[in-house]
Every structure is written in C-alpha cells, then in structure tokens.
N, C-alpha and C positions, 0 to 999 in steps of 0.2 A: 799671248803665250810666247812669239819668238821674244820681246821685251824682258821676258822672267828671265828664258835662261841667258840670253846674253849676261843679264846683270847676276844671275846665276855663277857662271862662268869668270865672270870679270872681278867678283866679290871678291874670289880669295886674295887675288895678289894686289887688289886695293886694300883691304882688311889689313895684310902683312903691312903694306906702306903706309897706314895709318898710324897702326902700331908703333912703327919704324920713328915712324916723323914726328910723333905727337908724344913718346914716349916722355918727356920732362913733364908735358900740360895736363891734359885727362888720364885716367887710371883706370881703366876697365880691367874688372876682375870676372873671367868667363866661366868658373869652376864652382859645379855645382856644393853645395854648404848642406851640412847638419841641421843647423841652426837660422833662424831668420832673422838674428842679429849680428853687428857689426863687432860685438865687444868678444877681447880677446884674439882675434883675428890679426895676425900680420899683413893686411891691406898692403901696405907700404911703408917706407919710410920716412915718408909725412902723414902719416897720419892721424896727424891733428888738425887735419881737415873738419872743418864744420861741416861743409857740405857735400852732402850725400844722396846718393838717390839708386833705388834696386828695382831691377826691371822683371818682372817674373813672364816668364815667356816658355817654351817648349819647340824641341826640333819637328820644321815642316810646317810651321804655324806661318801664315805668310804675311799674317797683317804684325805680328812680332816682330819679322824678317825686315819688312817695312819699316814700322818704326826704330829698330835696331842702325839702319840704313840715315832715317833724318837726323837719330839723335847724333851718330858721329859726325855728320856733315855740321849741325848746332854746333856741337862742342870743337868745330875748326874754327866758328865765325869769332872775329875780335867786336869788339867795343864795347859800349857799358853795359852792355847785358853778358857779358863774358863768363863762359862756362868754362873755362879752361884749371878752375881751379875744382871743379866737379868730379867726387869717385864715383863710377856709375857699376856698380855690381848687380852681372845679368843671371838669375836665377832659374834654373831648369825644374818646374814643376814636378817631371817625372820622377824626378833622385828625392821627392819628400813627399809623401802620404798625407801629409797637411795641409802644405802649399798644393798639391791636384785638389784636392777636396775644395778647398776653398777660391782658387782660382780658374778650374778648367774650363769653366764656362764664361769667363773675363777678359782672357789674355786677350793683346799682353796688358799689363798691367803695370804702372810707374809708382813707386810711393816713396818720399823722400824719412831720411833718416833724422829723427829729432834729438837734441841734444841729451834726451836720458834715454836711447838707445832702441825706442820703440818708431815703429812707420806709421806714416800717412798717408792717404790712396790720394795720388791725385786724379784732378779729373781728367778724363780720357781726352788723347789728343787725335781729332783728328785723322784719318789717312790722306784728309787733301788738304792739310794743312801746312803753307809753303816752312819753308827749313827756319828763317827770319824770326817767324811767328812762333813755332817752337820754341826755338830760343831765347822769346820774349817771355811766354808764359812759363817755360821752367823757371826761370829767372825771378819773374815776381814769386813763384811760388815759392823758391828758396829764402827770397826776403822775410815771407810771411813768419 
C-alpha cells in the first residue's frame, strides 16, 4: 500500500516530464472520443503514422494504472524494437456506453489500430511482466 501511493504521488510530475521529454517520440492522446476509431481525428501532425495502438482502460482501475506505467517506460526504451514512433491513444470506458459494455470486465485492454481503421485485441500483457518484454511483444505485434 505505501508503494501505490508514493508512486501515486510521484506520477504526476513524472507523467508532466514524460510528456515534456518525449514530446517529438511517442504521442499519447488522453481524451476520451465519440468514436473508437482513428479516422478524421487530428491525432497529430504526423499522422501518417502506421502504427497505432488504444488502450481502453477507466479511472482507479489499478492494473490499467500499471500498465499505463510499463507502457511509457517501453516507449522510452531505444533499439530495434523501438516504439518511439508508436500513437498510443488511452480511452476512458466511462465517456462511451459501448466501450463499458464491451470492456468492463477486461481492462485494461491494448488493441492496435489496422491499416483500414478497425482494431485488434491484443493479447493481455502481463502485470509481472518486466518493461524489456513489453516492448518486445508490442513490437512483434505491430509487425504482424
């Protein structure tokens, strides 16, 4: 318990200096959507990024919080599994009647974004799963 909230505590002004730091690399879009697709959306101004991935998750959800946590430590790691060109749009179940129905009993939930605009669930990762490793299997997955 003291573990949660220190890292609690310490999240936000690591959060802000991720943001901060990693602003050119990864593109995290935190704002809950209408729609559960990518099209028409001003993500960014690259956004002709192929790869894509939306994480449906919900506040206070703590295995969410968790991997919320690996995935941006992933997307800091360099080498050839490099996610830095990754948009990871985090979706808030509560703000869509569809998305709760279909995922409240899931989260969090990763599914990457296909090139005609529709998602794929991937398979669940882990909560002991070291940051490395993560970032090896989003990686393949994005390959696929």
């Amino acid at each position: 318990m003291g573990i949660a909230v220190v890292a609690a505590a310490a999240g936000a002004s690591s959060s802000m200096a991720f943001l901060r730091t990693r602003a050119q690399r990864a593109r995290w879009i935190l704002t809950p959507l209408a729609s559960s697709s990518f099209s028409g959306l001003p993500i960014s101004s690259s956004a002709s990024s192929s790869r894509k991935l939306v994480l449906y998750s919900k506040p206070g959800c703590c295995l969410c919080d968790g991997l919320k946590e690996k995935l941006q430590a992933a997307f800091m790691l360099s080498g050839s599994d490099s996610l830095h060109d990754v948009e990871l749009q985090i979706r808030d179940i509560t703000s869509n009647p569809e998305w709760e129905k279909a995922y409240q009993y899931e989260i969090p939930v990763l599914a990457k974004v296909l090139s005609d605009g529709t998602e794929e669930t991937l398979p669940r990762l882990s909560p002991r799963m070291g940051v490395e490793l993560v970032q090896k299997k989003i990686a393949a997955a994005l390959k696929q």
